[in-house]
C-alpha positions in Angstrom: 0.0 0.0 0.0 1.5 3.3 -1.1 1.1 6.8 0.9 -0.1 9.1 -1.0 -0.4 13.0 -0.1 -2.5 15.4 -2.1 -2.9 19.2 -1.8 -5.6 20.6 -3.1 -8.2 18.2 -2.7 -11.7 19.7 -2.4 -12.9 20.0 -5.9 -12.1 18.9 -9.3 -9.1 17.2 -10.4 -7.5 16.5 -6.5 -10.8 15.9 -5.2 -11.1 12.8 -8.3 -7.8 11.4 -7.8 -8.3 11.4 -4.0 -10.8 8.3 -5.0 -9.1 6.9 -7.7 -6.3 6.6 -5.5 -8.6 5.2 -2.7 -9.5 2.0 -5.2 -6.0 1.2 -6.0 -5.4 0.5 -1.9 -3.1 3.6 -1.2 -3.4 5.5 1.9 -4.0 9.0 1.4 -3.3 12.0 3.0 -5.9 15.1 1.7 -5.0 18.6 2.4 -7.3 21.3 1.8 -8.7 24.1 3.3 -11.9 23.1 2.6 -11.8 19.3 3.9 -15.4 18.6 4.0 -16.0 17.2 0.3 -13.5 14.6 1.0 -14.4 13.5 4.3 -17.9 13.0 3.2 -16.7 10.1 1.1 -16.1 8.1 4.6 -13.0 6.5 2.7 -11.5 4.1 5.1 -8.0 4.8 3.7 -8.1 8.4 3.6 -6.9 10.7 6.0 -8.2 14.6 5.5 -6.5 17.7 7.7 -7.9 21.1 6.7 -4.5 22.6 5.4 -3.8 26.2 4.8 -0.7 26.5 2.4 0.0 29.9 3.3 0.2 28.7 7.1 3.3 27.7 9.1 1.0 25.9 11.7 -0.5 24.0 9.0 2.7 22.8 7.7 3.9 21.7 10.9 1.1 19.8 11.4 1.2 18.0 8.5 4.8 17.1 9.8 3.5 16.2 12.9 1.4 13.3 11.6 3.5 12.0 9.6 6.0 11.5 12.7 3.3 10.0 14.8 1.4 8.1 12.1 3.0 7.5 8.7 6.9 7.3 9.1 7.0 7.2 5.5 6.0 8.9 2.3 5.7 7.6 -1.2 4.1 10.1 -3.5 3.4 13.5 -2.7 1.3 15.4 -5.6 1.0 19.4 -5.1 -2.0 20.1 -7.2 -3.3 22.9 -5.0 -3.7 26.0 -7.2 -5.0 29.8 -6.5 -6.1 31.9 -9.6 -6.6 35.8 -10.2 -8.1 36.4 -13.7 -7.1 40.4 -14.2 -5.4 42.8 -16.2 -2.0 43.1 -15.2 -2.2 46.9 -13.8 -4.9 45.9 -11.6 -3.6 42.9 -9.6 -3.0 44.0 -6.2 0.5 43.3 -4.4 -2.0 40.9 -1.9 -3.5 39.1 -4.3 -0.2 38.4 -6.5 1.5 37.4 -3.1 -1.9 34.9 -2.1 -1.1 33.4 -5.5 2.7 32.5 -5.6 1.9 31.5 -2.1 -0.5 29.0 -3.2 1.2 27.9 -6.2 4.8 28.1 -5.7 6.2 29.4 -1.7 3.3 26.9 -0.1 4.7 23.8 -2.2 7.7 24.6 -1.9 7.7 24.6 2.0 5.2 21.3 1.8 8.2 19.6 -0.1 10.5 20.6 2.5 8.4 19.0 5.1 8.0 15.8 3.0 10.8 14.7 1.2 12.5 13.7 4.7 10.4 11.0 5.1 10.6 9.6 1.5 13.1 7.3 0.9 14.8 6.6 -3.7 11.9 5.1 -4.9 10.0 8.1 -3.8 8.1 10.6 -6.6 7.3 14.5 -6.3 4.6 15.3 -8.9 4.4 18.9 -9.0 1.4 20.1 -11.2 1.5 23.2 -13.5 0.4 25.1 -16.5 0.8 25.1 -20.2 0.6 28.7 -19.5 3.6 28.3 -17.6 5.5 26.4 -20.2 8.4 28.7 -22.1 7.6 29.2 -25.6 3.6 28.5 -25.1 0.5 30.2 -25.9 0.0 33.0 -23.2 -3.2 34.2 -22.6 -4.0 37.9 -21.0 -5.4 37.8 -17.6 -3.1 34.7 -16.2 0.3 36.8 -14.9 0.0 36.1 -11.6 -1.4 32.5 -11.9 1.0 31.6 -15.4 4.3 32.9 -13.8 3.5 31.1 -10.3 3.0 27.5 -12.1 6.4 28.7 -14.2 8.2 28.6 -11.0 7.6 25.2 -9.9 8.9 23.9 -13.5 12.2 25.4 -12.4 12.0 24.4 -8.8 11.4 20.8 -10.3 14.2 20.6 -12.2 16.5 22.1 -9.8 15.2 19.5 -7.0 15.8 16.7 -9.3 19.3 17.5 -9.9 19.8 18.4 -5.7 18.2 14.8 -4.9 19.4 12.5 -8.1 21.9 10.6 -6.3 19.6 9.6 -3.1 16.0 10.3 -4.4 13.3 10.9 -4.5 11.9 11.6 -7.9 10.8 15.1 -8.9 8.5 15.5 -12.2 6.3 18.2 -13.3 3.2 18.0 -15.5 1.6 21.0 -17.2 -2.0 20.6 -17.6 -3.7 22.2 -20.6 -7.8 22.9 -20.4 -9.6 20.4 -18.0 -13.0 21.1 -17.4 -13.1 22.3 -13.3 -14.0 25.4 -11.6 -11.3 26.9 -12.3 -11.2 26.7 -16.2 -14.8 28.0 -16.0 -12.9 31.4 -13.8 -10.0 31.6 -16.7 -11.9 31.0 -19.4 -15.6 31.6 -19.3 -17.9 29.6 -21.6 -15.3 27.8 -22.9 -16.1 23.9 -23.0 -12.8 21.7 -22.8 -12.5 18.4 -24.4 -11.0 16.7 -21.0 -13.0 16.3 -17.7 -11.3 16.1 -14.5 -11.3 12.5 -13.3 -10.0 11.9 -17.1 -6.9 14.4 -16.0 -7.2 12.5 -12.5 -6.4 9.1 -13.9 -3.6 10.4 -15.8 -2.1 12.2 -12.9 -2.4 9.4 -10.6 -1.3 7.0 -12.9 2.0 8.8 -13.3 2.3 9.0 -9.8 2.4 5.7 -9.1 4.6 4.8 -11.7 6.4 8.0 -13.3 9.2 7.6 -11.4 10.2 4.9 -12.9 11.2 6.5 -16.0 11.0 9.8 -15.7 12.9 12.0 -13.1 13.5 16.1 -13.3 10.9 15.9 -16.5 8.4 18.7 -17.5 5.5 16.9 -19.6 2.6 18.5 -21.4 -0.5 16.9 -20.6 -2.8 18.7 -23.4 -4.5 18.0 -26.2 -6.2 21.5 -26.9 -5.2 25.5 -26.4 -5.7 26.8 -23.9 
C-alpha cells in the first residue's frame, strides 16, 4: 500500500484522484482548506487535515502526523492552485503574493516537510500550467497565476538534480484545459475536451509509476489551447 499526499483536494481534479487513488489500496493523505467534500466520502483509507498552504502551523502539522502516524512517504502530488483572472495593472500586491503563495512558496515549503520522510523510490509530482510552459500560448489575464505555475517547472528541475543521487523523484506536469472550476474562472464559456477525473487518472497513474522513467521531467498533458 502506497502513501499518498494530495494538496488541493476539495474539488475537481484532486478531489477525483483522491478516489481513484482510494481503489488502488493507497493510503492517502488530503490537504485542503476546505476538507469537508472529501471526508464525506467516509474513505476508510483516507486521512483529510484542513491545510492552509499559506500557514506555518498547517505545515507543521502536517509534519507532525506524519511522525506519529506514517513514518514514510511515497508520493506527494502538489495540485493545489490559487487563480486571479485580471489585467496586469490591476492585480493587487496581496493578491499576487496569495497566488505564488499558493502555487509556488506553499509547495515549496510542503516539499521541504515531505521529502525527509521519502526514501529513492520516492516521486514529487508537481502540477502546473501550459501557461507556464516557455515558448507556449500566453493568454492575458493569467500573470499572476501563469508565472506562479512557471516557478515550480524550475523548482522541479532544480530539485531533481539536488536529490538525483539519493531520491526521491521530482516531475512536473503541465496541464492544458480540463473542465473544473477553475477553467470555467479563466476561461468563461469555454467547454474543454477533457474532464477532471480523465486528467485524474492520468495524474495518478504517473504517480504511481512515473518515477520509474522519468525523473527532473516537465511533460505536457494537453491535447487543446488553452
Amino acid at each position: 500500500m502506497k502513501r499518498v499526499i494530495i494538496t488541493g483536494t476539495s474539488r475537481g481534479i484532486g478531489f477525483e484522484m483522491v478516489q481513484l487513488l482510494a481503489q488502488q489500496d493507497c493510503e492517502i493523505l488530503a490537504l485542503s482548506r476546505n476538507d469537508q467534500p472529501v471526508k464525506d466520502l467516509n474513505l476508510v483509507n483516507v486521512t483529510t487535515l484542513p491545510f492552509d498552504l499559506s500557514s506555518t502551523e498547517d505545515l507543521t502539522k502536517v509534519e507532525f502526523f506524519l511522525n506519529e502516524n506514517w513514518k514514510s512517504v511515497d508520493v506527494l502530488i502538489n495540485n493545489a492552485g490559487k487563480l486571479v483572472n485580471k489585467n496586469f495593472e490591476e492585480i493587487t500586491s496581496e493578491e499576487l503574493l496569495s497566488v505564488y503563495q499558493t502555487n509556488a512558496i506553499g509547495a515549496f515549503q510542503l516539499i521541504q516537510k515531505v521529502v525527509p520522510f521519502m526514501g529513492s523510490k520516492g516521486h514529487v509530482v508537481n502540477i502546473s500550467t501550459m501557461g507556464g510552459v516557455q515558448g507556449s500560448v500566453k493568454f492575458p489575464g493569467l500573470a499572476a497565476y501563469s508565472s506562479s505555475k512557471a516557478a515550480m517547472i524550475t523548482l522541479t528541475e532544480l530539485l531533481a538534480e539536488e536529490y538525483k543521487e539519493k531520491g526521491p523523484a521530482f516531475n512536473v506536469l503541465a496541464l492544458g484545459a480540463v473542465k473544473t472550476e477553475m477553467l470555467a474562472e479563466a476561461f468563461p464559456g469555454y467547454e474543454p475536451p477533457t474532464t477532471a477525473k480523465e486528467m485524474a487518472s492520468y495524474i495518478a497513474n504517473f504517480a504511481l509509476t512515473g518515477h520509474q522513467f522519468y525523473n527532473g521531467k516537465l511533460l505536457q498533458v494537453s491535447n487543446s489551447t488553452p
